[in-house]
N, C-alpha and C positions, 0 to 999 in steps of 0.2 A: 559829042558835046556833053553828053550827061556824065559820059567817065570821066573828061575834063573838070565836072563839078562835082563830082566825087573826090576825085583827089586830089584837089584843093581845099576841101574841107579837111580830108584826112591830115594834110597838112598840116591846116590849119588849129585843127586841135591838139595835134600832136609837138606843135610850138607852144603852145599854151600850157599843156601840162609837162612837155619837156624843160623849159626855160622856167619855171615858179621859183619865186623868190622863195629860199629858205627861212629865211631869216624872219618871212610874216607871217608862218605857222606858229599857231598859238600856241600845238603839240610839243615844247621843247623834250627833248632828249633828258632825261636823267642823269644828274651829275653825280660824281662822287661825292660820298660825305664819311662823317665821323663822329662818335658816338664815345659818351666818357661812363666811367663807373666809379663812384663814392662811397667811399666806407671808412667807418667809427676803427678805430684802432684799440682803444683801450676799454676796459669795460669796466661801466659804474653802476650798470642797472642791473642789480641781482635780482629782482623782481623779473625780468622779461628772462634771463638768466634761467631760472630755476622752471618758467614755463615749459622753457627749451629742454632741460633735463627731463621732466617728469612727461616726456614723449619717449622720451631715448632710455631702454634697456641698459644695464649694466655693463654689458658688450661693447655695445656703442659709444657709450662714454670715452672708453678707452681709446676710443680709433681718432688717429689725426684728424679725420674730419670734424669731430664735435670739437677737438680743440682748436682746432682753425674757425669753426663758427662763433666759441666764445669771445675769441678778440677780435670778433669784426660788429661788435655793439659795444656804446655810451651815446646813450643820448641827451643827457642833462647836465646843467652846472648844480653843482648846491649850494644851498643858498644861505651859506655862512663861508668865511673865508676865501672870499672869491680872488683874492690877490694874487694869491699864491693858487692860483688853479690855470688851468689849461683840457683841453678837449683834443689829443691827437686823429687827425684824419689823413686817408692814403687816397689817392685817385689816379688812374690811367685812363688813356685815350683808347681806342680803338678805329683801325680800320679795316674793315672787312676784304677787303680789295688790294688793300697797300697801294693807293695811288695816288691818297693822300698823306702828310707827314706836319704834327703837330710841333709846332717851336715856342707857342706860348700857352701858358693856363689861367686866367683871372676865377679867382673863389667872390663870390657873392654873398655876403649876409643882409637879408633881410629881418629890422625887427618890429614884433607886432607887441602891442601892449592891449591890452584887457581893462574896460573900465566900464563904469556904471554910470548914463548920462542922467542929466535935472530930473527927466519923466520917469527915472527910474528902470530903463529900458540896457539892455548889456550890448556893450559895444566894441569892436577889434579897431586900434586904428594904427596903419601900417604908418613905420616913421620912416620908407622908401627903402631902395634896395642899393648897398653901396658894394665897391670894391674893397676888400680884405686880404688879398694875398694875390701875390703876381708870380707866378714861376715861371721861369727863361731858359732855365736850364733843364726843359722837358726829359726824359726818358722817353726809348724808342716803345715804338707798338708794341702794348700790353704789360708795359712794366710799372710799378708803380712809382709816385710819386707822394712824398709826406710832407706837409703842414702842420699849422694847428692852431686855434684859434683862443682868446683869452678872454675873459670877461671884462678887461682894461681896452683891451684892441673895442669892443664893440662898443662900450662906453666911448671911448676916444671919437668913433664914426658918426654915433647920434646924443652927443652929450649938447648939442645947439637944435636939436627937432621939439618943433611944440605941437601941441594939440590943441585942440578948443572945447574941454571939458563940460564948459559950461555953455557951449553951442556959441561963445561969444568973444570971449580972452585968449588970445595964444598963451599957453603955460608952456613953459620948458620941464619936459617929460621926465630929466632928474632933477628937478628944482621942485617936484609939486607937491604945495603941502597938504593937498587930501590924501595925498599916498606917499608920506614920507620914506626915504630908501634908506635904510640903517648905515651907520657906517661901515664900511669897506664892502659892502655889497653892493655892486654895479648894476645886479639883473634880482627884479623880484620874485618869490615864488607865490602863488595863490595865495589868495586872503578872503576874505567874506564879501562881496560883492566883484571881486576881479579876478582872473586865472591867471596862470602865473605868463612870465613873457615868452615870449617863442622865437624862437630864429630859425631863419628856414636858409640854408645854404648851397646855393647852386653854384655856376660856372659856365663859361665861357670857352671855345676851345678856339685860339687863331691855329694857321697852317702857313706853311712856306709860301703856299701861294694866291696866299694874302681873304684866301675865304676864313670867315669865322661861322662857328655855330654854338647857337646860346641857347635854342629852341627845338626840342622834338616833341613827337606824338606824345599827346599825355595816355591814349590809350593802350599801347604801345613798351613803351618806357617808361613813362614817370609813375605811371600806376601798375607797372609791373608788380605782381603777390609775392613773388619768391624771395627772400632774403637777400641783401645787399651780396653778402660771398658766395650765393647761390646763381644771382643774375647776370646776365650778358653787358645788362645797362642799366641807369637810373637817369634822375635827372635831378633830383632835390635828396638833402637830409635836414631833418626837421629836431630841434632841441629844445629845452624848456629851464626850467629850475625847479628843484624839488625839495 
């Protein structure tokens, strides 16, 4: 009798944890993913430029490497003749696996504007984060891909975003007359109570099979130290007017 109820217990547990629904394990399995890298193509900032040389020896200068790291920074428009300007950017996908395969890329520009509220208090206020470029015709893993973005393109996205300056009025952000925007300049640079505007430009990666990724580790990737042509990934490039 007792072996009898022995093993019908053994049984019995042994259905239990043989037959467990998979599917109600909290533990899921680790998917494939994929990861993009962004980088400045042309370079306008002789300033960060020249920090980069006065590390680098005579020797160094010379070698591909330094000159492959020059054109991979610009980070600013300037802020006169903005018409005729442009900001070239290159970006590829990665996957470490290959088990995934990217077929779309959307660019995101977010712009932030700098103002100084009634109490005198200094303020960021972001005018949202839109789409700016769509590319369909991806390049395979790790190759790159060019764009580029313009001071007219980003006017064009947020030339209807208002703010409430005055904690009360929506103003339309290029219509406002405490901070007049000179003609043909789209994007302002600092001035005496405001920093100049900033666009922070990210992206999105779809795949074949139909996963998208727009978000990683900020620890990770977005705050990776090492230089854009140094790194495995990023997540944002960040521009201003100067």
């Amino acid at each position: 009798m007792k072996k009898t109820l022995i093993y019908s217990l053994s049984l019995a547990i042994f259905l239990l944890v043989g037959c467990r629904d998979e599917s109600l394990n909290p533990n899921k399995p680790w998917e494939p993913g994929v990861h993009g890298l962004g980088s400045f193509v042309k370079v306008t900032n002789p300033t960060y430029l020249a920090a980069i040389a006065a590390k680098k020896t005579d020797a160094e200068k010379a070698t591909e490497t330094y000159l492959s790291l020059k054109k991979d920074y610009a980070d600013y428009f300037t802020k006169t003749d903005q018409s005729t300007q442009k900001i070239d950017f290159k970006i590829r996908w990665v996957s470490l696996d290959n088990q995934l395969t990217v077929n779309k890329i959307d660019i995101f520009v977010e712009m932030q504007e700098s103002y100084t509220d009634p109490d005198g208090n200094p303020k960021v206020a972001s005018l949202g984060k839109k789409v700016i470029k769509s590319i369909s015709a991806v390049t395979a893993n790790r190759q790159w891909n060019n764009f580029s973005i313009t001071p007219d393109e980003i006017y064009n996205l947020f030339k209807d975003a208002t703010v409430k300056y005055d904690k009360v009025k929506d103003v339309k952000v290029f219509e406002n007359p405490a901070r007049p925007r000179p003609a043909g300049a789209r994007l302002q640079a600092a001035k005496t109570g405001a920093a100049a505007d900033v666009i922070k430009v990210t992206w999105a990666l779809t795949t074949t099979s139909g996963l998208v990724f727009s978000v990683w580790n900020e620890d990770s990737i977005c705050l990776d130290p090492t230089p854009p042509s140094e790194a495995n990934a990023n997540c944002r490039l960040t521009l201003d007017v100067r």
